[in-house]
C-alpha positions in Angstrom: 19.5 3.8 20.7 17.0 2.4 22.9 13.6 3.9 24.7 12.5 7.4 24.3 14.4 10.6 24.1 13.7 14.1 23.8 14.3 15.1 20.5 15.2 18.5 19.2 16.8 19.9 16.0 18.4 22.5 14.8 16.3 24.9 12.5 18.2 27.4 9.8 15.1 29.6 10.4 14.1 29.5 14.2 11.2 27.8 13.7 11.5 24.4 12.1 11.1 25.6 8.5 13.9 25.1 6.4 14.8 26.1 2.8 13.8 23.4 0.4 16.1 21.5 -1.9 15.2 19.7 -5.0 16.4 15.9 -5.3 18.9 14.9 -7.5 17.9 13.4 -10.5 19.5 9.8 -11.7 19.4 7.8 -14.6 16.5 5.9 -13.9 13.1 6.5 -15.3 9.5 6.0 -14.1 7.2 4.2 -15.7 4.6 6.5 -17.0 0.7 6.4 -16.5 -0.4 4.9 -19.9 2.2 2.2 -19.7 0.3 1.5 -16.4 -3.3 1.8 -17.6 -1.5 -0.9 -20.6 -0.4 -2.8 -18.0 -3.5 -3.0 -16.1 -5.3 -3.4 -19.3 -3.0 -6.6 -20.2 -3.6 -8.6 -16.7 -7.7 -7.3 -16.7 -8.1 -8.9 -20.1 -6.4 -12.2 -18.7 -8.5 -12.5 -15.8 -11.3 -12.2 -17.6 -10.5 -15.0 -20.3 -9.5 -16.9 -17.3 -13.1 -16.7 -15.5 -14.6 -17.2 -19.2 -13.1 -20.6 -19.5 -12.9 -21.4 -15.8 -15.0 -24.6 -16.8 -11.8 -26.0 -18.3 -8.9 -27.6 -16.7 -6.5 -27.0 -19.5 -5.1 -23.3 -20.3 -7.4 -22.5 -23.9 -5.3 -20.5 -26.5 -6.8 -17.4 -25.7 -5.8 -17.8 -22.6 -2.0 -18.3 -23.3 -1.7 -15.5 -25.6 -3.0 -13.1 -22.7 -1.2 -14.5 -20.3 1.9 -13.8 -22.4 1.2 -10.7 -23.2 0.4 -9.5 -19.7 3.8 -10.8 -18.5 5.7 -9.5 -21.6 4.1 -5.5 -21.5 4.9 -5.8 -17.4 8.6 -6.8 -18.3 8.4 -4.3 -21.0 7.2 -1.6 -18.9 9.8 -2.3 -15.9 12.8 -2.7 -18.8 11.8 0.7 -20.4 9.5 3.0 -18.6 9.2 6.3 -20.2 8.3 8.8 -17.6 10.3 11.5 -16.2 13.5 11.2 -14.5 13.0 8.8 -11.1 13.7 11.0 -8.0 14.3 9.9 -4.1 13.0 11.7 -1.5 16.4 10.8 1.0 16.1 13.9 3.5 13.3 16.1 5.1 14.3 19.2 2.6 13.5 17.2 -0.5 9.6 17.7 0.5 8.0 20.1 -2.0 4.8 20.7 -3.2 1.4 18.5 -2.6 1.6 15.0 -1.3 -1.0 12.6 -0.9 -2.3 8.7 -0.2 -2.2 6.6 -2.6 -3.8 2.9 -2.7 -2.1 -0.4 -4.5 -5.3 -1.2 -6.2 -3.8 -4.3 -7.9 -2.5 -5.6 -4.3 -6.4 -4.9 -3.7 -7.6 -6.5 -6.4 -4.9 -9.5 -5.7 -6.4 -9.8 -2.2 -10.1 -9.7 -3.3 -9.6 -13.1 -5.7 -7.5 -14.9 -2.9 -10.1 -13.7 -0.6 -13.1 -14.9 -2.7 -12.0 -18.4 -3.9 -11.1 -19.1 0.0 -14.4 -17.8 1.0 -16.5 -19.8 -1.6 -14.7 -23.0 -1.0 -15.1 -22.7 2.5 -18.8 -22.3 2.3 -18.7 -25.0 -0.2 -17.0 -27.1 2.5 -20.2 -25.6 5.5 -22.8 -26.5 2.9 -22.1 -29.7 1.7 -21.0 -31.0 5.7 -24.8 -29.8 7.1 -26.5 -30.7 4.2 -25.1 -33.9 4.4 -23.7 -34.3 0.6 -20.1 -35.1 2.2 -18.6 -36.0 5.8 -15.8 -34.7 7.6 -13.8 -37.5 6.4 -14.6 -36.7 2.7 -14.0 -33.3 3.3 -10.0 -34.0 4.4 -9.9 -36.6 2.0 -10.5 -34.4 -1.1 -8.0 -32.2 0.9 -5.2 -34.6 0.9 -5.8 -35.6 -2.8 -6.4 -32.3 -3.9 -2.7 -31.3 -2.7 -0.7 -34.8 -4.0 -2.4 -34.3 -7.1 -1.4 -29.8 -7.1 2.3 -31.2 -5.9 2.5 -34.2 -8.8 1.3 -32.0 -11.5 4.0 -29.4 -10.7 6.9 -32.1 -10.2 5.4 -33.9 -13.8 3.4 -31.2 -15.7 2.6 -34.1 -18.0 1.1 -35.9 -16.0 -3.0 -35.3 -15.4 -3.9 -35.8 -11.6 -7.9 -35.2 -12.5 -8.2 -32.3 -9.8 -11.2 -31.4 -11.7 -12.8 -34.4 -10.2 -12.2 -32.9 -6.5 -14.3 -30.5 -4.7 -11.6 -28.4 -4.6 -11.7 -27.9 -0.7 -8.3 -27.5 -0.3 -8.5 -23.9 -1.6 -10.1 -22.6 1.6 -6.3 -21.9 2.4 -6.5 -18.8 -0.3 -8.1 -16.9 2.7 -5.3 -16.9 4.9 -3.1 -14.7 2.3 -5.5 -13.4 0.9 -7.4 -11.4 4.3 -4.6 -10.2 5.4 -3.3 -8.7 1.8 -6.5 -7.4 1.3 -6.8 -5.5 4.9 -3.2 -3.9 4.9 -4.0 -2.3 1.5 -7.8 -0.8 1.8 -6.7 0.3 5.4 -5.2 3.1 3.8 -7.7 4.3 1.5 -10.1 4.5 4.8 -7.9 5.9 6.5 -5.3 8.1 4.6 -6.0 11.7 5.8 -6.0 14.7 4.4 -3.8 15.9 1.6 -0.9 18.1 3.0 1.5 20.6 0.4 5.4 22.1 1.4 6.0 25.3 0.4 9.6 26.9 -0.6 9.7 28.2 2.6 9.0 25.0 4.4 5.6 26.0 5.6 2.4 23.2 5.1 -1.0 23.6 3.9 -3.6 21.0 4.8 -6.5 20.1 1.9 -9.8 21.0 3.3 -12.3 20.3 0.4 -11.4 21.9 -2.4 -9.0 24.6 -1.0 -5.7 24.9 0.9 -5.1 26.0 4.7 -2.1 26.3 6.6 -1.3 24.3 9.2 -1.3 26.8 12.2 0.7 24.1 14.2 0.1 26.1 17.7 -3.3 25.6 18.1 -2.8 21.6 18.3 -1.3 20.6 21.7 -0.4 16.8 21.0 1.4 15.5 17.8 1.8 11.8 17.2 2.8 9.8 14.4 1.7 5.9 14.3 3.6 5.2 10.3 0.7 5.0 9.4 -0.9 8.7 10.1 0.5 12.1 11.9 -2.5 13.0 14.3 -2.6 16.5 15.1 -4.7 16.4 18.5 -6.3 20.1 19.7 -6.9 21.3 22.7 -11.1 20.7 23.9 -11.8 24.5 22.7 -9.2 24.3 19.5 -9.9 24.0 15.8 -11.1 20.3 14.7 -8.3 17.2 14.6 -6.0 17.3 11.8 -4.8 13.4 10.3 -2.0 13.7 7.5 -1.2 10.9 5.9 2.3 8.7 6.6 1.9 5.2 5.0 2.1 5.0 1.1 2.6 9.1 0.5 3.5 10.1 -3.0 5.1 13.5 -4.2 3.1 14.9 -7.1 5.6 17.6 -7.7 8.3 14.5 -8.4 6.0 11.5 -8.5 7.5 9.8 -5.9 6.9 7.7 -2.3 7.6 9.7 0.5 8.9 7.4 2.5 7.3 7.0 6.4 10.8 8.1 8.4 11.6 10.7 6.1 8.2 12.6 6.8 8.7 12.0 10.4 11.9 13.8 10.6 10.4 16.5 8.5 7.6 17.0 11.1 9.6 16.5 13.9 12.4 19.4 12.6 9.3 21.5 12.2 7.5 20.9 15.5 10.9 21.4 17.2 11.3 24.7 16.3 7.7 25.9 17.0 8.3 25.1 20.8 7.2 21.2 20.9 8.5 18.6 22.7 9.1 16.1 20.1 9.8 12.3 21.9 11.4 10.0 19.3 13.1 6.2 19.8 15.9 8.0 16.8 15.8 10.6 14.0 15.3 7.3 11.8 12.1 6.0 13.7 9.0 6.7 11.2 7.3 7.1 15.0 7.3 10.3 17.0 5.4 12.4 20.1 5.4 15.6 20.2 3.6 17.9 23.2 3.3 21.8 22.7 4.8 23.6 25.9 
């Protein structure tokens, strides 16, 4: 299906709330919170070793051992996690209780090195041209030997190309995976919204503060969702804005992702039946309009 279409549903209550329905559980497990503060504990301790003997080229013993242990207690934890039962939310009545945003801190983390040894080597590369300590030429020199000597030492790991005898300018490169890997994951922590719970009746309460409200979906007169956010826009003399979150949402009544499309139909079954106009490319699109008449 192509374009826009006006979307409606059919509601078992009249008004877009439907009876909720718990998730099937399956034999998979979830991998519970201290394996992932182990987990996190494993890799921290590596990095740090890491920075601790940056001044070496070689790996130190230290640094093995925490390497191998990081990698063998993620393994572990993937192989057995010992968490509850794993559940899908698959349809719009699997959404119960209190969901919220939730940031990938080590994708974070991830982006901020990458970010930070492209940053520093391109300063590097700025300081030493206007100072003149190198030229132009002796930057893409130390490039190009820099990269035959990365590219040899992975063919022949045996072999010793002396990169520690490079400026290391070629790493300016780290920026380019590592911006954009380090935008997509903080925008969501800026930008997540408010908390938002499902009750048994299919009703929603919006977190303001430290309480719960419910959303009163009449008083808005535009609904839009992005995938990223649901933007519930007022008219000028209605009650403030309302943003619920739509990108990385997690259930804390079954402690998993709500995924984007399956909230969208869920809002767009419940605006339907409180008299919007809900615009909508499918009822798979994670993207909708909706317009109070």
């Amino acid at each position: 299906m192509t374009g826009s279409e006006q979307w409606q549903a059919p509601s078992p209550t009249g008004d877009g709330r439907e009876a909720r329905q718990k998730p099937e559980d399956t034999v998979e497990r979830r991998i519970t919170w201290w394996q992932r503060g182990l987990r996190w504990i494993a890799w921290l301790t590596f990095l740090g070793l890491a920075v601790y003997y940056s001044q070496s080229v070689y790996f130190s013993g230290p640094e093995w051992l925490a390497l191998i242990a990081a990698i063998g207690i993620s393994i572990w934890c993937m192989a057995k996690p010992l968490g509850g039962p794993k559940y899908e939310l698959k349809e719009p009545t699997h959404l119960l209780g209190a969901f919220n945003s939730r940031t990938s801190w080590g994708l974070v983390l991830f982006g901020a090195i990458l970010t930070l040894g492209g940053a520093a080597s391109s300063m590097a590369i700025i300081y030493d041209v206007a100072t003149g300590r190198a030229t132009v030429g002796d930057v893409f020199r130390d490039i190009g030997i820099f990269i035959e000597g990365w590219i040899v030492n992975l063919i022949v790991p045996t072999y010793d190309a002396e990169l520690e005898k490079t400026h290391a300018y070629a790493l300016f490169v780290l920026v380019i995976p590592g911006l954009p890997l380090l935008w997509f994951n903080v925008i969501p922590f800026f930008n997540r919204g408010s908390g938002f719970q499902v009750h048994p009746d299919g009703s929603v309460s919006v977190r303001r503060g430290d309480s719960w409200e419910p959303l009163l979906e009449y008083q808005y007169s535009d609904v839009a969702a992005d995938g990223t956010t649901i933007n519930f826009t007022p008219p000028p003399d209605g009650p403030p804005a309302i943003v619920l979150p739509q990108d990385r949402v997690f259930s804390r009544e079954y402690g998993a992702r709500l995924p984007a499309k399956v909230s969208a139909e869920f809002f767009r079954r419940l605006l339907a039946g409180r008299g919007f106009e809900v615009e909508s490319a499918s009822s798979s699109s994670n993207t909708f309009t909706a317009r109070r008449n």
